[in-house]
SEZA-417707 format. One record per residue (C-alpha): y, z, x. Coordinates in steps of 0.25 Angstrom, whole numbers, plus 5000, padded with zeros to 4 digits. Layout:
residues N
YZX;...
***
This chain:
residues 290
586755185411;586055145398;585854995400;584955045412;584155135404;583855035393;583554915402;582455025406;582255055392;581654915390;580354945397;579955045388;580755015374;581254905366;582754905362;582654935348;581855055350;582555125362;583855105354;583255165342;582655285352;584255295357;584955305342;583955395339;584055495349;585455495349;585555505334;584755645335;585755705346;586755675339;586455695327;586155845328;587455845338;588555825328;587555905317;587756025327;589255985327;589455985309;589855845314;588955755303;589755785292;590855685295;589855575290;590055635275;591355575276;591055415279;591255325270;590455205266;591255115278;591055205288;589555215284;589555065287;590455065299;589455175303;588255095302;588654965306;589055035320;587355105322;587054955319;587854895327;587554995337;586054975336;586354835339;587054865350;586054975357;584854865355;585354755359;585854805371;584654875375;583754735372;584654645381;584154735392;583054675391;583654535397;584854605405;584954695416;585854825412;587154765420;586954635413;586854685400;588154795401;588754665406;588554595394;588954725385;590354735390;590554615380;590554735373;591854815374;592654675373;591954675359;592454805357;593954785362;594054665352;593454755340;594554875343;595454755343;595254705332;594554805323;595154925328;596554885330;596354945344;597554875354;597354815367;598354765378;598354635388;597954745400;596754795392;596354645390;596454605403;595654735409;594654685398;594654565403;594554625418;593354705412;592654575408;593054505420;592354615429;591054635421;590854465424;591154495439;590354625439;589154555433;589154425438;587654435446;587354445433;587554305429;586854255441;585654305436;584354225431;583654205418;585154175412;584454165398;583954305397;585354355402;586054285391;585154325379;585354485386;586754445385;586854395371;585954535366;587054605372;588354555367;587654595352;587654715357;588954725364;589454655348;588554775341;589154885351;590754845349;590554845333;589854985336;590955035343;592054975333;591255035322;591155165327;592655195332;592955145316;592255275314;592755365322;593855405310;592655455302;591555515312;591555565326;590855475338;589555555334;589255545323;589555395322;588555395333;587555485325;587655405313;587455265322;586255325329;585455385316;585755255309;585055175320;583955265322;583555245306;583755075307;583255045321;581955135319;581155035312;581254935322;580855035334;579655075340;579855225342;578355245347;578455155361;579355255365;578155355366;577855275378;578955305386;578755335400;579555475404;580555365412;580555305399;580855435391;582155455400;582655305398;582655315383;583255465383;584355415393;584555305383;584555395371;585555485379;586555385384;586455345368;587255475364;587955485379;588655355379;588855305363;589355465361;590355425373;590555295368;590955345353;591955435359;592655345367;592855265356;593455355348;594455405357;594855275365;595055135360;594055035360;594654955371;594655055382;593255095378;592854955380;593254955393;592555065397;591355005391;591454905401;591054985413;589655005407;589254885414;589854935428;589055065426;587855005422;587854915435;587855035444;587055105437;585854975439;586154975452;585955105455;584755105449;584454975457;584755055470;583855155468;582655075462;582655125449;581955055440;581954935447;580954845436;582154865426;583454875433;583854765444;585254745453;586254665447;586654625462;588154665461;589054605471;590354635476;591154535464;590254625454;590954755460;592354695458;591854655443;591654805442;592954875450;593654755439;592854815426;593254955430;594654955434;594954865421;594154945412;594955095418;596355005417;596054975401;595855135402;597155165408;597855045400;597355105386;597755245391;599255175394;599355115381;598955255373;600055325381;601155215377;600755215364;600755375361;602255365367;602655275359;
***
């Protein structure tokens, strides 16, 4: 639902400043959620590497928030969740290689499948005009698919030290303290009461769906989160055309024209993505038998 809300969100506010609106909302619910709990004091037991690792993911995180939200600017939202799913390849290859995670030939070839069916899913895109503003979207978004893998790499590396929460706390008042100089807080007294709802949606989904995000990843390895990152594209074309159906906010949000070949890209994406599900589950079983 989020890339629909923030291509909204570029009638009313620039990328930085939206982004800087989300962290800082997020970091106040947060915040006084794990204070509640007695949760905070697991940060008096960092070390001086996971202070670093801890900051290097909110910076790489801010990266990967306004980025994303900017190439909105020249993409449609199913365009730009197409180019993101670069993203969980990225973040396959880091578990790999930094994390020691193991991954099988089925695996590979459903990921494979996965980026075989996103190509056929989206391919009306590729027939669109003004190729040059799609590829400079595109490029924007694979530094933020970059920024968001090594965001999720970091963070799992923390999970030995500090619960999803409060990785996500620490991220999100780090951001709101760097990202506030370059922000202009007072546009967003202009906001219409549509415009109101958009930005809290966005603040919401913020804590909703990196909180989800973080937990996943600290109970499942990185390759089968990646493959259920790769029906985000899926939902957020449905979600357009629904909104496209129903004439809602028609100046912003337009049809990607999906044939029949872009339904079989999707029925591809989704049994390839559930199979990596069942084969990781397979391979769990084996290896606690053995």
């Amino acid at each position: 639902m989020l890339p629909i809300a923030l291509k909204l969100s570029t009638d009313f506010s620039d990328p930085i400043t939206l982004t800087w609106l989300r962290f800082f909302v997020a970091a106040l619910i947060l915040g006084a959620w794990q204070w509640k709990r007695g949760k905070l004091q697991q940060f008096k037991g960092l070390t001086r590497r996971n202070w670093v690792y801890l900051l290097a993911a909110g910076s790489f995180l801010i990266v990967n928030y306004t980025c994303f939200v900017w190439s909105l600017r020249f993409l449609l939202p199913g365009s730009a969740q197409l180019s993101f799913q670069t993203a969980p390849i990225f973040l396959t290859l880091g578990g790999l290689f930094f994390l020691k995670d193991k991954i099988n030939w089925q695996q590979c070839v459903c990921f494979a499948l996965i980026a075989l069916g996103i190509l056929i899913f989206f391919h009306p895109v590729f027939e669109q005009t003004n190729q040059s503003s799609i590829w400079l979207g595109f490029a924007i978004v694979q530094l933020s698919a970059a920024a968001w893998s090594m965001y999720a790499l970091l963070q799992k590396s923390l999970f030995s030290r500090l619960d999803p929460s409060n990785i996500l706390f620490a991220i999100y008042l780090y951001a709101t303290f760097i990202m506030l100089p370059f922000t202009s807080p007072s546009s967003l007294l202009d906001m219409s009461t549509q415009d109101s709802m958009i930005a809290l949606f966005c603040c919401i989904n913020t804590l909703i769906a990196y909180g989800s995000f973080a937990q996943a990843m600290r109970y499942w390895q990185t390759v089968q989160v990646s493959a259920s990152v790769a029906l985000t594209p899926i939902a957020a074309f449905i979600l357009t055309e629904i909104c496209v159906a129903n004439s809602w906010w028609s100046d912003s949000i337009s049809s990607s024209h999906a044939d029949y070949l872009s339904l079989l890209g999707m029925f591809i994406v989704i049994v390839s993505a559930i199979a990596i599900q069942l084969i990781s589950v397979s391979m769990q079983r084996k290896s606690s038998a053995l």
